[in-house]
C-alpha positions, 0 to 999 in steps of 0.5 A: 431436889437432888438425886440423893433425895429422889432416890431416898423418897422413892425407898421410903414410898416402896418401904411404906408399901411394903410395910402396908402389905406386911401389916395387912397381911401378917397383922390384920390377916388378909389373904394376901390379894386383899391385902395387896389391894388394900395396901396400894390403896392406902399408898395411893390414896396417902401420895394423892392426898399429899400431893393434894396438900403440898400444892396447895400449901405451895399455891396458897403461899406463891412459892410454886415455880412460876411465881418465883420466876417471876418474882425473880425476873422482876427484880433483875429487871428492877436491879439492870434499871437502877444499874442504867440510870445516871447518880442525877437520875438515881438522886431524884429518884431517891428525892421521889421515894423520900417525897411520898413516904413524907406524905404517907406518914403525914395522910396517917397521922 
């Protein structure tokens, strides 16, 4: 996330606060502690939820963090491998993957 969008996202949170406190306020007709209260808790209660949400949206589909790091560091690891091997080795093992995916194709006919 750049700046740019830390900053805007931060603007926008204190603009719903704001606007929250100023419905409750002015619109509904609370006195102005009550509508205070009330305002941080519907912003709380909607950033916890979102947040609640988000993770595990990003934990369901494995896109946190962690996961990419790994997945990324298994394929440099994969990608340094097959940059080591020698044609003889990368022909056979090409021979190899070609062997199994004959007999996967004849097991599922």
């Amino acid at each position: 996330m750049r700046r740019l969008d830390v900053l805007l996202f931060s603007a926008a949170v204190f603009g719903v606060g704001g606007l929250a406190y100023a419905i409750l306020l002015f619109g509904v007709g609370m006195d102005s502690t009550q509508a205070g209260i009330w305002s941080q808790v519907v912003l709380v209660g909607v950033g916890v939820m979102a947040w609640v949400f988000s993770y595990l949206f990003r934990a369901f589909t494995q896109t946190m963090t962690y996961n990419q790091q790994l997945v990324d560091y298994e394929d440099a690891v994969l990608q340094k491998r097959l940059d080591e091997m020698s044609p003889e080795e990368l022909a056979e093992l090409q021979a190899e993957v070609e062997a199994e995916r004959a007999a996967q194709e004849t097991a599922e006919s």
